[in-house]
RODO-2510 file (C-alpha; in nm, 4 decimals, decimal comma):
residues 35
     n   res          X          Y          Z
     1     x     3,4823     1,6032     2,1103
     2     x     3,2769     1,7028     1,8156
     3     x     3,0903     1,4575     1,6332
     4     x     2,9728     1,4533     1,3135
     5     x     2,5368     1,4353     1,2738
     6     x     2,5726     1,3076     0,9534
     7     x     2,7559     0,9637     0,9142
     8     x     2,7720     0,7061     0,5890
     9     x     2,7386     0,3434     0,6884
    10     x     2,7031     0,0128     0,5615
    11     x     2,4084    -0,1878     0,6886
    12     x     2,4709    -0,5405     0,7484
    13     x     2,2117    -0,7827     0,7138
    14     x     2,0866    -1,0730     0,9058
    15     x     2,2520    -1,3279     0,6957
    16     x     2,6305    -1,1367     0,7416
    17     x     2,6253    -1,0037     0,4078
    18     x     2,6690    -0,6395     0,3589
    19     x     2,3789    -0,4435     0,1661
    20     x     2,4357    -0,2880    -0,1634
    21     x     2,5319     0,0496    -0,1088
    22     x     2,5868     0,2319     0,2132
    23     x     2,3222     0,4584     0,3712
    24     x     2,3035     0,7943     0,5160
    25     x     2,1559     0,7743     0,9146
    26     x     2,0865     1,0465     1,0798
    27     x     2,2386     1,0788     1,4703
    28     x     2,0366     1,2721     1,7282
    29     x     2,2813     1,3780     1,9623
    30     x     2,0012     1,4283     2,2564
    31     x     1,9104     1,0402     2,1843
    32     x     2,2308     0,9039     2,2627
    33     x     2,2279     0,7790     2,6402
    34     x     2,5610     0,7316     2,8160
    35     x     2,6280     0,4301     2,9563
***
């Protein structure tokens, strides 16, 4: 499977609310441990 590096998400804070406007994270493949 292929995934993508790039991915939009919406942060959601502490208090369950969902912030403003959604964010761009970076993914680094070689971080991602598999448990």
């Amino acid at each position: 499977m292929v995934f993508p590096i790039h991915r939009y998400v919406v942060p959601v804070q502490k208090d369950g609310h969902a912030a403003s406007e959604p964010i761009l994270i970076t993914i680094d493949l070689t971080d991602i441990s598999v448990t």
